[in-house]
C-alpha positions in Angstrom: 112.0 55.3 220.9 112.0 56.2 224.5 114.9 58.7 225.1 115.6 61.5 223.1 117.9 64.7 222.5 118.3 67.6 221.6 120.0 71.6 221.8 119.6 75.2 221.6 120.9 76.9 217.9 124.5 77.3 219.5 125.0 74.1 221.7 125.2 75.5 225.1 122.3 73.5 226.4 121.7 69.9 225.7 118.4 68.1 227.3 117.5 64.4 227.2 113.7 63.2 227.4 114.0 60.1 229.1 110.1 59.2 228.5 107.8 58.9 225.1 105.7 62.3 225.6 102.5 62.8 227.2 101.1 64.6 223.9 102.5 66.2 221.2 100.9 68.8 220.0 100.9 72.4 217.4 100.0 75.4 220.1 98.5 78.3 218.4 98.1 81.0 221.1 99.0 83.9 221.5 102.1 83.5 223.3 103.8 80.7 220.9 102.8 82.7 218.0 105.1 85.6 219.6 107.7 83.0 220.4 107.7 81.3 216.6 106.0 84.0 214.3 103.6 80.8 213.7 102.1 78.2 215.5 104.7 76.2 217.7 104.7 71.8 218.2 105.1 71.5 221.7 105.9 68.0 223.6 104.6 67.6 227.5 106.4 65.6 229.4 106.5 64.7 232.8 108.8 67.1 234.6 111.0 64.6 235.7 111.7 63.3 232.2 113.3 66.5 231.5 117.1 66.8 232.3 119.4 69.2 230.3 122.9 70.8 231.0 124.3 74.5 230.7 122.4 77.5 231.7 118.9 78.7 230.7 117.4 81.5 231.3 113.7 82.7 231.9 110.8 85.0 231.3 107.4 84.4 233.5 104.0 85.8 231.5 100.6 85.0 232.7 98.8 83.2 230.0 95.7 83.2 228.0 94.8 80.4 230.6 95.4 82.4 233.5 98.4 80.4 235.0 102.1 81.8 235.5 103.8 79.9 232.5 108.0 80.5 232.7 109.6 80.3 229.2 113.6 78.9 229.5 115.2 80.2 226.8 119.4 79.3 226.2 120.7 83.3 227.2 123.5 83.1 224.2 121.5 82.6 221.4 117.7 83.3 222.4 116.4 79.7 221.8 113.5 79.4 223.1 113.9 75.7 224.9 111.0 74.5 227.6 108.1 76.2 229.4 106.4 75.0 233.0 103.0 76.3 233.8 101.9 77.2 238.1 98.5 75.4 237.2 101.0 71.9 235.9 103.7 72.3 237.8 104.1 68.5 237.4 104.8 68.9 233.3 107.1 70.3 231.3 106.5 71.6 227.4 109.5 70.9 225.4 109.8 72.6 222.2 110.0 70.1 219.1 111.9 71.4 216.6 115.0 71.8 219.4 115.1 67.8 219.1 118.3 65.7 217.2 115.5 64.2 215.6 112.3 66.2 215.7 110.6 63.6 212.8 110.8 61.2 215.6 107.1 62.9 217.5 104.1 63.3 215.0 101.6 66.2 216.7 98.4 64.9 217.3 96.1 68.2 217.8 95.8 72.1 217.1 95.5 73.5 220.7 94.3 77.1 221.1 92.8 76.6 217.7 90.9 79.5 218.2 93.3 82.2 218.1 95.3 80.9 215.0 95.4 83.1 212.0 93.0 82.9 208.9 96.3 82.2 206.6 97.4 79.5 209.2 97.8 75.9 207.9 95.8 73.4 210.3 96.5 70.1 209.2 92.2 69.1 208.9 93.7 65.2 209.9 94.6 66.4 213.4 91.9 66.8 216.6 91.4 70.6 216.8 91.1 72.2 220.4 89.6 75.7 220.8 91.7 76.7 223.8 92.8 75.0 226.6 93.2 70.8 226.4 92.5 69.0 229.8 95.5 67.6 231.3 96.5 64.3 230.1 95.1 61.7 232.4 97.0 58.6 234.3 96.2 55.4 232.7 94.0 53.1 234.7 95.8 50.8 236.6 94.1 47.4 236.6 92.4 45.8 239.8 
């Protein structure tokens, strides 16, 4: 599957990833446990993957990591929608569970690991990342 969909709670913003995601992953910081009460399973995808239609609006916070990360969020129902970081400005974090089909991604790691509560379910299968993960990295081109 290379494109997919999906919508706030009320249906004022639609978005359309038109690449496979970078990572997928379940962030446990601070922030996303604000945002979700729990962990949160974030995509990253390049920026320009990311389209969507109808108004968003936004809320800038610096991070654990130190960066400027903006939330969008749709303003009718609260749904918190995609996030861009000043230190990535080249990525986008999409959140899963806003997808038509969110069984369509499988996470692949616990990020901020660290910070999770004791009663928090980390699936032991999946790469577990104290903090921060490094970007994701071009593939090598060959030559």
């Amino acid at each position: 599957m290379t494109e997919r969909t999906g919508s706030c709670l009320c249906g004022a913003v639609r978005f359309t990833l038109a690449t496979e995601p970078l990572a997928a992953r379940v962030c446990w910081c601070r922030d996303c446990q604000h945002l979700a009460a729990n962990g949160t399973v974030n995509l990253l995808v390049p920026a320009d993957a990311l389209s969507f239609s109808g108004a968003v609006s936004e809320h800038t916070k610096t991070a654990d990591s130190g960066s400027a990360v903006t939330r969008q969020f749709c303003p009718h129902c609260g749904t918190h929608l995609f996030a861009k970081s000043s230190a990535r400005p080249q990525f986008r974090v999409v959140r899963a569970g806003n997808l038509d089909e969110p069984s369509s991604i499988q996470p692949r790691s616990n990020i901020w690991a660290d910070s999770a509560p004791a009663w928090a379910c980390l699936d032991p299968a999946l790469e577990r990342v104290a903090q921060q993960p490094q970007p994701p990295q071009p593939a090598p081109t060959a030559g």
